[in-house]
C-alpha positions in Angstrom: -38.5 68.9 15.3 -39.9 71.4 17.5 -38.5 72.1 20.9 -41.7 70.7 22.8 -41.4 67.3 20.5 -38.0 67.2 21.4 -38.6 67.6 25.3 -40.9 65.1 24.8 -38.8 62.9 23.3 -36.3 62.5 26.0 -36.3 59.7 29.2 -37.5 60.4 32.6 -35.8 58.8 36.0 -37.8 57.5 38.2 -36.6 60.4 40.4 -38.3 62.9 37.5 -41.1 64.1 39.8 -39.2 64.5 42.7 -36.8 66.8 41.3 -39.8 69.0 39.5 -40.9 69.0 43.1 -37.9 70.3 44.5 -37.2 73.2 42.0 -35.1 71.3 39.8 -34.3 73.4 36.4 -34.5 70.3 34.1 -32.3 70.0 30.6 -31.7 67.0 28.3 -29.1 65.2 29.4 -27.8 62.0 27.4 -31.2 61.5 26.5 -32.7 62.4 29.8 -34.6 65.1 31.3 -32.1 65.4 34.2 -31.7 68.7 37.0 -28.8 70.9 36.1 -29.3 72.7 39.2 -31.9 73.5 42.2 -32.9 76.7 43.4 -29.5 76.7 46.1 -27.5 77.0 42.6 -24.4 75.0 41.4 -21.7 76.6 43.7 -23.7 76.2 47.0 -24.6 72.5 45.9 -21.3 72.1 45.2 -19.5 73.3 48.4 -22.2 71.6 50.2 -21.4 68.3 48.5 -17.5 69.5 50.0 -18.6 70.0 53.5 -21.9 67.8 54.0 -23.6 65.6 51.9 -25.0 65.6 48.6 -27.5 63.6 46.8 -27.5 62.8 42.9 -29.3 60.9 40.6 -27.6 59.0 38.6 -30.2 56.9 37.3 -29.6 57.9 34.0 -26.5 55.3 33.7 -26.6 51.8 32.7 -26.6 49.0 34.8 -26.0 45.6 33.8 -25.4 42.1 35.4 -23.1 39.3 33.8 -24.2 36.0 34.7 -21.8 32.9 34.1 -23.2 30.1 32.6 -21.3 27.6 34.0 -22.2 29.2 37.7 -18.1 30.3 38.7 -18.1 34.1 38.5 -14.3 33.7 37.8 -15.3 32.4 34.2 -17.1 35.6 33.8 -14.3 37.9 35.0 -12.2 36.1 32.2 -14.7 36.0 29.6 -15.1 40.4 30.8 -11.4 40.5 30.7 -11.5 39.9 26.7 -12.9 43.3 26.7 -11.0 45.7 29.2 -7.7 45.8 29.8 -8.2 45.6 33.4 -7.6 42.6 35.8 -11.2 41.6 36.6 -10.5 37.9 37.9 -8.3 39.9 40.9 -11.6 41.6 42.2 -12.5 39.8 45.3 -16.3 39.5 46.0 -17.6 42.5 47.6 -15.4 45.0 46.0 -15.3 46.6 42.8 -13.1 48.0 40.4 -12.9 50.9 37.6 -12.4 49.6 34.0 -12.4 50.9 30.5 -14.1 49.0 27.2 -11.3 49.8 24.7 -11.6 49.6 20.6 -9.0 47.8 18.4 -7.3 50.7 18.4 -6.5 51.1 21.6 -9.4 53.7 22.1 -11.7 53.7 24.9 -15.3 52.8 24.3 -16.7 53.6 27.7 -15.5 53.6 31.0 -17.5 51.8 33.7 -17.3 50.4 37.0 -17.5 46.7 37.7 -17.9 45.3 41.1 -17.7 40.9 41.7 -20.8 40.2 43.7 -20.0 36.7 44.1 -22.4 34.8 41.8 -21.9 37.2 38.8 -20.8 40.8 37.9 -22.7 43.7 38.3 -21.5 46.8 36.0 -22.2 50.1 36.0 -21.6 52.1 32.0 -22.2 55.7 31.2 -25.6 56.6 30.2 -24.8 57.4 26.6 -23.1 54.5 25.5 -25.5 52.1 27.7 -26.9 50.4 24.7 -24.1 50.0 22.3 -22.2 48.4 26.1 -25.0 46.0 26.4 -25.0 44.8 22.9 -21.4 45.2 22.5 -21.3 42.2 25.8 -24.1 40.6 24.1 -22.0 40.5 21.1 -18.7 39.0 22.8 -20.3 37.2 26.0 -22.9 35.3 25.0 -21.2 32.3 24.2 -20.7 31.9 28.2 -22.6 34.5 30.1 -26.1 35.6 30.6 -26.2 39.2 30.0 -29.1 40.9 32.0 -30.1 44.8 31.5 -31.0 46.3 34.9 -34.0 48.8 33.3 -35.9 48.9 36.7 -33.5 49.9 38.9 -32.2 53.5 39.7 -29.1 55.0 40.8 -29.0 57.2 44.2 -25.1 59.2 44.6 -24.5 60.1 47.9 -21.3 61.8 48.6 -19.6 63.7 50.8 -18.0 63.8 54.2 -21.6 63.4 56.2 -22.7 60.4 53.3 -21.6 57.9 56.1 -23.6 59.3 59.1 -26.8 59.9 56.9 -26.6 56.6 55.1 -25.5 54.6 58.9 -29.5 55.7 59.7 -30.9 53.5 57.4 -28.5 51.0 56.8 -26.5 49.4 59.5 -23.3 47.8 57.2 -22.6 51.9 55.8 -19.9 52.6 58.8 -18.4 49.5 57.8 -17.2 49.5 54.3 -14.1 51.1 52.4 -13.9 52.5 49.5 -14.7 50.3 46.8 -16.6 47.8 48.7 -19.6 46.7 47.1 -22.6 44.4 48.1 -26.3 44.2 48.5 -27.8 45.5 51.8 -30.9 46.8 53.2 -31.7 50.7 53.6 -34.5 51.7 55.2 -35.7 47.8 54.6 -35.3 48.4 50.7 -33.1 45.6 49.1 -30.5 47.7 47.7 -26.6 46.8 45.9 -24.4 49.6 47.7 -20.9 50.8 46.7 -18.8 53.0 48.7 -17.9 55.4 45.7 -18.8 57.9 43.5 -17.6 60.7 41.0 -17.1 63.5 43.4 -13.2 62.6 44.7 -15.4 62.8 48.3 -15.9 59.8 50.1 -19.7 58.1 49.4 -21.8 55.7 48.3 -23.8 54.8 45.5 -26.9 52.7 46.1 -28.9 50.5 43.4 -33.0 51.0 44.0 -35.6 49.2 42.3 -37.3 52.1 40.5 -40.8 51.3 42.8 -38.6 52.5 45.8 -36.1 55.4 44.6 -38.2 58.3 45.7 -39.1 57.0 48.8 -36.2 56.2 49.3 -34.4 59.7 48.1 -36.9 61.3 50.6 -35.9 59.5 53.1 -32.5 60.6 53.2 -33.6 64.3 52.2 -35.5 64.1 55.5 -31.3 64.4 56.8 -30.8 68.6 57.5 -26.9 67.3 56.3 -28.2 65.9 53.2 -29.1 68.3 50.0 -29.9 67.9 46.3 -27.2 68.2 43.9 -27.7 68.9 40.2 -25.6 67.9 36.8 -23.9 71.3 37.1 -22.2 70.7 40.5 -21.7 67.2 39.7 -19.3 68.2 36.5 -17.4 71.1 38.8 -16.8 68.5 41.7 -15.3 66.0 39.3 -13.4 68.6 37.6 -11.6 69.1 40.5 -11.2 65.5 41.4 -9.4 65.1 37.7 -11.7 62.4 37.1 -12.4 61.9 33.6 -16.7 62.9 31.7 -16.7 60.3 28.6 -16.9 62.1 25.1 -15.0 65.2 26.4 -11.9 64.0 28.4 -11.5 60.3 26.9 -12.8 58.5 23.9 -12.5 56.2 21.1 -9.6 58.1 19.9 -7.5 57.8 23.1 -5.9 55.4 24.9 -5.8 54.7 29.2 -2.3 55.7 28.9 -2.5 59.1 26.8 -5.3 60.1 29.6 -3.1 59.0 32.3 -5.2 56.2 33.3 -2.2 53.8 33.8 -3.1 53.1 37.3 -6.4 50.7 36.0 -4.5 49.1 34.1 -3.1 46.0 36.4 0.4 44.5 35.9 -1.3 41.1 35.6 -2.6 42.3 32.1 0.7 44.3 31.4 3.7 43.5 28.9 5.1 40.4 31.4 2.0 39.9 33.2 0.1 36.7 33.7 -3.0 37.7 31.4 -0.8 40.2 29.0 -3.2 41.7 26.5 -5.7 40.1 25.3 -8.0 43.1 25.1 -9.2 44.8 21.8 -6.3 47.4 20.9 -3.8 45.3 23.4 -1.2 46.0 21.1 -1.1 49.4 21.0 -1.8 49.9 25.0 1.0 47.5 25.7 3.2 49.4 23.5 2.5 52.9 25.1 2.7 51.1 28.4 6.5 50.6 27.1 7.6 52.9 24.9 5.4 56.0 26.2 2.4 58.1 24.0 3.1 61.2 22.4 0.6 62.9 24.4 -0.9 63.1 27.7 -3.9 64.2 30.0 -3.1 66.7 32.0 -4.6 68.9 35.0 -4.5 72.9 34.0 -4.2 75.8 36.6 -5.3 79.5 34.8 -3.3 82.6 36.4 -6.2 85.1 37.3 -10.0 84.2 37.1 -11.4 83.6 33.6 -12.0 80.0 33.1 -10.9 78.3 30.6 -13.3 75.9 28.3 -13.5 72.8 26.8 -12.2 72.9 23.2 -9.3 75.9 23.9 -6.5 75.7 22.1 -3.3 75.1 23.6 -0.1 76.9 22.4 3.6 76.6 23.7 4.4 80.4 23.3 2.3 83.6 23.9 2.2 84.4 20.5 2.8 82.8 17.2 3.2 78.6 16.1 1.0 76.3 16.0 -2.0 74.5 18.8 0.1 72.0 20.3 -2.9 71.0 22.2 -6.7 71.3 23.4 -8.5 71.6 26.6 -11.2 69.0 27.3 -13.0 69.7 30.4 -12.5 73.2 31.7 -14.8 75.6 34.8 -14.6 77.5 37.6 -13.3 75.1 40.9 -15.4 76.6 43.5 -13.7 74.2 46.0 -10.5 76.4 44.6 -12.0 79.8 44.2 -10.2 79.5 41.2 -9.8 77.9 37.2 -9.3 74.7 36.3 -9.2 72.8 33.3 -7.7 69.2 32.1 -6.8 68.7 28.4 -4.0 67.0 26.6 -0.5 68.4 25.3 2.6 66.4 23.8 4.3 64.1 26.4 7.3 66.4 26.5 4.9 69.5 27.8 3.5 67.4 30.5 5.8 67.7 33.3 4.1 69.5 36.4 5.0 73.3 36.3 5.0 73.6 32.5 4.1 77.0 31.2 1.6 76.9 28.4 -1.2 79.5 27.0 -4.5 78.9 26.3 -6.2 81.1 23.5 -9.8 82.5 24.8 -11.6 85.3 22.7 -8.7 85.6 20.8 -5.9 86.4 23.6 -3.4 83.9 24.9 -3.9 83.4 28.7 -1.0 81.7 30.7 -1.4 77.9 32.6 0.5 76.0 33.8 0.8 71.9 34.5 -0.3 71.3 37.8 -1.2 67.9 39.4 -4.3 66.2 39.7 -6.5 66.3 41.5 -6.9 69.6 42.2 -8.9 69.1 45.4 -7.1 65.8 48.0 -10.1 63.0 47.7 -11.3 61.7 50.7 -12.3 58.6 50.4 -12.3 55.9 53.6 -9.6 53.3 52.6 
């Protein structure tokens, strides 16, 4: 397949024109055609996103609604619940919750945001695993809940400490949420579904357009001297320093919430003891690291000097000599930090904060060490 056929090949947004428009250097992107960058660059975007506000499309992602059949949403929260490990009957309407689609094995499938909007659920997956979610809720869901694909909607991220004041101009109810709220509102007289969140460790929202409106929409909030475009590239750097985990790389089917020190989503209603213990694909296994500990664990990574260390380093205990006791999965320069950082995963026993290890790049050993995450304080409005 030629390069051209294979350009061809891949999905637009409905925010594809805009960002031609704007400068955007486009690359495939789970399918997409999706900006890496504009002309500002990753590290301006990115320290703008840190002092302003950035806006992202994140259209690519799936979104999905779960319908009970019966009409209570709490019967779809326990029919979700047979899939996640995470207590979804506890999410109050209006708010919204971070959960993870786990494999008999314990394994994580996706990770995705769920958020109770009274009369169903409205979910949020990762762009590359939106079909094989869909079918995999069709599969397990059907017997009591109308599963409904959200195809002609798109996904507007806008984050950072001026999100709230650019966002208040066109929709009244922004200044009033907290982090993790989630409902449908008007902006700029567009029915839109709203969460305060995002994937930057900033405070923001993320707003649900019909497709007809997104660029009018995204112009709008453009039209804000606060507000600027913000590319794959900076989005992967600003989570990096948040510690928040990029599907495929940092977490997969091969690991479990607690190996990637994901314990926090995990609810003690649905722990060993709990009211709703297990249940889940791969409960057994999560339950029994919930216990008895995992041999290994995610950790953050701080590099002495100012070579950044990649995804897919090998991790050693010494400088020289015995065997990878470990690998890096996500790795870049922090530009928040001026500085490296890197997550990966190392034996439980190397995990404690302050743990000297070396990373092998080009063939040399290059000291880290175990540092906490995340790297940069959120600041999200609780």
């Amino acid at each position: 397949m030629s390069v051209r056929d294979d350009k061809d090949s891949l999905e637009r947004t409905p925010l594809y024109d805009l960002h031609v428009s704007l400068g955007g250097k486009m690359v495939p992107f789970a399918g997409y055609d999706m900006p890496v960058q504009y002309p500002a660059g990753v590290l301006k975007e990115h320290l703008h996103t840190r002092t302003s506000a950035g806006l992202f499309d994140v259209s690519h992602m799936g979104q999905i609604r779960v319908l009970p059949k019966s009409g209570k949403v709490e019967d779809a929260a326990r029919a979700l619940e047979r899939l996640v490990p995470q207590d979804i009957v506890a999410i109050a309407p209006g708010r919204q919750r971070y959960a993870q689609f786990t494999n008999e094995a314990g394994g994580i499938l996706d990770d995705l945001m769920v958020a109770n909007f009274g009369d169903h659920l409205f979910l949020v997956v990762n762009a590359a695993c939106k079909a094989e979610d869909e079918a995999h809720l069709r599969a397990n869901l059907s017997d009591t809940c109308i599963i409904d694909s959200l195809a002609d909607r798109a996904l507007i991220a806008l984050q950072g400490p001026k999100a709230e004041s650019a966002l208040a101009k066109l929709c009244a109810a922004a200044p009033t949420m907290k982090f993790m709220d989630a409902g449908a509102h008007e902006v700029a007289g567009i029915k839109c579904l709203v969460s305060r969140s995002g994937y930057t460790g900033e405070d923001g929202f993320e707003i649900s357009v019909p497709a007809a409106d997104a660029e009018r929409l995204a112009k709008m909030l453009l039209e804000n001297p606060d507000v600027m475009p913000v590319g794959l590239g900076a989005r992967d750097s600003l989570r990096l320093e948040a510690g928040l985990c990029l599907y495929g790389h940092d977490i997969d089917t091969e690991t479990t919430p607690v190996e990637a020190a994901l314990e926090w989503s995990v609810q003690k209603s649905r722990r060993t003891g709990g009211a709703r213990a297990g249940g889940c694909p791969g409960a057994e296994k999560i339950l029994a690291h919930f216990d008895h500990g995992a041999s290994r664990r995610r950790v953050g990574l701080r590099a002495e000097g100012r070579a950044p260390v990649r995804e897919g380093a090998l991790l050693f205990a010494d400088s020289e000599g015995g065997e990878a006791i470990g690998k890096v999965t996500s790795g870049g320069f922090g530009p928040s930090l001026n500085a490296p950082v890197a997550m990966g995963y190392v034996p439980t026993a190397l995990s404690a904060f302050g743990t000297k290890l070396f990373a092998e790049v080009r063939g040399q050993r290059l000291p880290l060490t175990v540092a906490a995450m995340p790297f940069v304080k959120n600041t999200y409005k609780r």
